[in-house]
N, C-alpha and C positions, 0 to 999 in steps of 0.2 A: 791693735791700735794703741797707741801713744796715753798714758795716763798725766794727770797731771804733775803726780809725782817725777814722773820720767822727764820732763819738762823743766822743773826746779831744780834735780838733780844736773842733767844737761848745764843749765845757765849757768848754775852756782848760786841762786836763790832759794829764800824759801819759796815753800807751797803756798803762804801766804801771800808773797808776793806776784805769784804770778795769778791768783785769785784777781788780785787789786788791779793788776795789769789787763786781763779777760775783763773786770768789769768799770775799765776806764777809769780808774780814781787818780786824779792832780797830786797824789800825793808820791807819786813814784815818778823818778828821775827820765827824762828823753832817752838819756844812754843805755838804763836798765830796760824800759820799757823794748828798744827796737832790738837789746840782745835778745830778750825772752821772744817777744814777738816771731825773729829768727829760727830761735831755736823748735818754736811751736813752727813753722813751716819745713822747717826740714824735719822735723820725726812727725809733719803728717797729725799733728795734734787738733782737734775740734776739739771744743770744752763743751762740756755736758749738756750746759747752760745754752749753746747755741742750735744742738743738738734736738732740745727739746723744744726750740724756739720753733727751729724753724717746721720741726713733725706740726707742732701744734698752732702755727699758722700767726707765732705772736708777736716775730719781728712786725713793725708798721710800715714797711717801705718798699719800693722795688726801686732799684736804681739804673738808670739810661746814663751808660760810660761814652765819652764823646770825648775827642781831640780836640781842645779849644786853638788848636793852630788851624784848622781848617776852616779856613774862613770860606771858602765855596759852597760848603754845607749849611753855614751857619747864615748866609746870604741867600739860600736857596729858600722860597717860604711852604715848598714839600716838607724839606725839616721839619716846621710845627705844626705840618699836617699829620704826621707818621707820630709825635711826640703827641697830639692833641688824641688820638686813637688810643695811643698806650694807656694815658692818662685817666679814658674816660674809664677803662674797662678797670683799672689801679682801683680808681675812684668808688667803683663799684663794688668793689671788695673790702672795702670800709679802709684803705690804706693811701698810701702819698708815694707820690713821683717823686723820686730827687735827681739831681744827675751830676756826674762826678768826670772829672777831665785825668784822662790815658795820656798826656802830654808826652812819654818818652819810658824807659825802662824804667828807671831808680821811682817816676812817680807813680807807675801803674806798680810796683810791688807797694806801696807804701799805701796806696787808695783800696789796694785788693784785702792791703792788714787789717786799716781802717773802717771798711764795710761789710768782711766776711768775719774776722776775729773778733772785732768790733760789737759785733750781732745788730749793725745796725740795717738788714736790708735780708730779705730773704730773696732772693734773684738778682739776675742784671741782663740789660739788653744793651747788645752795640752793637755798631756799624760792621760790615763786614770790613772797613777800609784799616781799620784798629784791630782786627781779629789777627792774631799770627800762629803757629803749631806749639810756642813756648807756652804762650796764655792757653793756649785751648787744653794743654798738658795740664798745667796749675788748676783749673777751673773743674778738670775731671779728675784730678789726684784729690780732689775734697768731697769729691761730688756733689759741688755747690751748682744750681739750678742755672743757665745762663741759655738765652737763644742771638742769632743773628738776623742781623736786619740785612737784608742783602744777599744773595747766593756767595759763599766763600769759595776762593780762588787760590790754590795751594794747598788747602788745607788735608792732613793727611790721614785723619781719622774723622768718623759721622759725626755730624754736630748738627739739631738743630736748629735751620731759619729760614725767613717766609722773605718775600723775593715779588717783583712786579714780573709777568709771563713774559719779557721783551721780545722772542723768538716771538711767539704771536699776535706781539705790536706789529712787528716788523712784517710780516705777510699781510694782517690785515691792512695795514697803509697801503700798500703794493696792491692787493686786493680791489681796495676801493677806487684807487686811482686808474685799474683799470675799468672797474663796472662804471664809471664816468666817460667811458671812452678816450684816456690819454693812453698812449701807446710809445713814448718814449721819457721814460720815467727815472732821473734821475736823485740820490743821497745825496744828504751832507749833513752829516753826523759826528758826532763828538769823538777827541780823542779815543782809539781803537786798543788803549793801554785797561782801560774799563771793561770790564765785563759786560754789563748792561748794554754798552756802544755795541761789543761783539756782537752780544744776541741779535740784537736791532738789526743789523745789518746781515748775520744769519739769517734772517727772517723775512726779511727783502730779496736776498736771492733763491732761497728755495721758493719763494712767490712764482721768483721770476721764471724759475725751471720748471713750477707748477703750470703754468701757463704758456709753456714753448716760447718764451722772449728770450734771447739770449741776452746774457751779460756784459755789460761795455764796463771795462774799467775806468776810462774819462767820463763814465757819468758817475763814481763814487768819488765822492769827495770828503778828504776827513781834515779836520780842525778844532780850534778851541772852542769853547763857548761863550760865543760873544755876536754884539750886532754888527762890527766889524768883520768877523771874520766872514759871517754869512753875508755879506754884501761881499764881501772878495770872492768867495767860492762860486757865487753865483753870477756874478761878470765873467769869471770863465766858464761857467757854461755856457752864458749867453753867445758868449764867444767862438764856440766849438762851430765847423762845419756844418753841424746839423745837430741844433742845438733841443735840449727837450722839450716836452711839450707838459712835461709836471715835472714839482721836485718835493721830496719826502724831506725834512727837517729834524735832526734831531731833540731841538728842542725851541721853545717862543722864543727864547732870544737870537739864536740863530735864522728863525723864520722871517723876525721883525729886519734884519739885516738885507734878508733874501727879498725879503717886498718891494724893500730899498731898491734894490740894483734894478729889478721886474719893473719899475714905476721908470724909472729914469732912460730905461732903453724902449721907454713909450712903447711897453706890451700889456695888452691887456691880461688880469685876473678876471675871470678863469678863463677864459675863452682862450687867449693865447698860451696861456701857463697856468695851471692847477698846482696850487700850495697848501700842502698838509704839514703839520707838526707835529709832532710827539710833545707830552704835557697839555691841562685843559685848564692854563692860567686865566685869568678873572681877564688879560688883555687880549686874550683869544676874541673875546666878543665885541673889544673896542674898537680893535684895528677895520681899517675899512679895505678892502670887504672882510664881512670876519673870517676867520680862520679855524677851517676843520682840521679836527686834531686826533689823536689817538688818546684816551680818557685813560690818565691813568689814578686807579684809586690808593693811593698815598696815605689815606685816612683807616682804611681797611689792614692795610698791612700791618699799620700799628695796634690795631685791634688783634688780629693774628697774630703779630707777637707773643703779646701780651696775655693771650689764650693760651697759646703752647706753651709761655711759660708756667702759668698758674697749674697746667697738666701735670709737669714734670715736678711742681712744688707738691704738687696732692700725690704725686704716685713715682716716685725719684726713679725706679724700673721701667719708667714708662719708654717705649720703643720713640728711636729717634724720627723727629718730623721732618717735613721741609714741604712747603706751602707755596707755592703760585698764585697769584692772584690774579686774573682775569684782567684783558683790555679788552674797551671798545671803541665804537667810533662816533666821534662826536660831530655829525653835516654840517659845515655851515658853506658861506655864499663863495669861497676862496675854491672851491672844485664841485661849483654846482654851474653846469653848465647851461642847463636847461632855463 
């Protein structure tokens, strides 16, 4: 491993200078600071000082890296559900949440200098959508503590991260709709570019082969997420030959669209059409009639993060995780027929 000397040397500075650079001092130049910085990441250098930070649990922070261009995330209010779980369990470790924006390459090197050189954060949590095999290289070339939120897609080495069970969303919806007695049960579900969509819809068709129903591909229907779009999806199925008699959603805003169209072509909920969605939003229980959903705990995952990170802070050898977290099903009057 890399000394400090080797460092100084490298730059062309003194060892005092890269002292003062390790422990942030205003008194040293931008240009000097982000050579040394440089040079400490390519010879692989951690400074002692961080070293013993983070053994001894004295950094004060964990920080949650996020894409501030994504605005669908930051529009979603799962987001500070999953951030509000991280937080509690932060919180209870006598330390603070912060969180720090992956906007693009040049800034995720500079945020990475910032908060691991830095020694201002002993972990970090992020999205899987920000996760790529460059970062997950950097992350384990220091062997600095990090997990995902979200099951990772590509990625080519174990890593770490807790994930909602979608595959067993996706049966259990299918499930229910039939122990309701609906018997021709069509999707419409989010963009199939997403993982979680995949599962989902994974999960719906092994139901469906669990059960002897076969598969109709004019009852899958995929789209964006919007009220829009589920009111379009759902006029054609209304539309079909032999239209269904439920439809799985994959999410409230697509559902609220889907009521739309259900309500206008004067059919009754549930009696004529059974509607479940995926998500157990606060509007779930507004909509008339409400809306059974598939429960998913958003709250929990960021709690499990934020556990498996604290594991891999107390014991850096610790074997890699990766965490499911359970759905269930939440009744309400939208597929109760009785």
């Amino acid at each position: 491993m890399a000394s400090i000397n080797d460092v100084a040397k490298a730059a062309g500075v003194s060892k005092s200078t890269v002292s003062r650079i390790i422990n942030d001092s205003p008194a040293i130049s931008d240009e000097t600071r982000q050579k040394v910085l440089k040079v400490m990441k390519e010879l692989n250098y951690v400074p002692n000082s961080l070293a013993r930070g983070l053994s001894n649990q004295q950094a004060f922070t964990v920080a949650l890296l996020i894409n501030i261009k994504d605005v669908k995330s930051f529009s979603n209010p799962f987001f500070y559900e999953v951030m509000h779980g991280i937080e509690t369990v932060v919180y209870s470790r006598g330390l603070c949440m912060i969180t720090a924006n992956l906007e693009n390459t040049l800034k995720q090197n500079e945020i990475l200098n910032w908060l691991i050189y830095g020694k201002r954060t002993q972990g970090v949590i992020l999205p899987s959508s920000i996760m790529n095999n460059q970062l997950v290289r950097e992350l384990k070339k220091i062997r600095f503590p990090f997990v995902t939120i979200g099951e990772p897609e590509g990625i080519k080495e174990p890593i770490d991260w807790v994930d909602i069970n979608n595959f067993q969303g996706g049966m259990q919806a299918l499930e229910h709709m039939i122990s309701q007695g609906y018997k021709r049960i069509a999707y419409i579900g989010g963009e199939q570019v997403k993982t979680f969509n995949k599962k989902r819809l994974s999960g719906y068709k092994a139901a469906l082969e669990n059960n002897g129903i076969e598969y109709k591909p004019e009852y899958v229907c995929e789209g964006a997420a919007t009220k829009d779009e589920g009111y379009k999806l759902m006029k054609q199925l209304i539309k079909l030959p032999q239209p269904p008699d439920a439809v799985i959603c994959g999410d409230n805003v697509l559902s609220i669209g889907a009521m739309k169209a259900i309500n206008e072509a004067k059919l009754n909920i549930p009696k004529d059409i059974g509607i479940l969605s995926f998500d157990n939003m606060p509007i779930a229980d507004l909509v008339e009639p409400s809306l059974t959903t598939v429960d998913i705990d958003v709250f929990e995952m960021g709690v499990q993060a934020a556990n498996i990170l604290f594991k891999i802070i107390d014991n850096p050898e610790a074997r890699q995780q990766q965490s499911m977290i359970s759905t269930c099903i939440k009744m309400r009057e939208s597929t109760c027929r009785e």
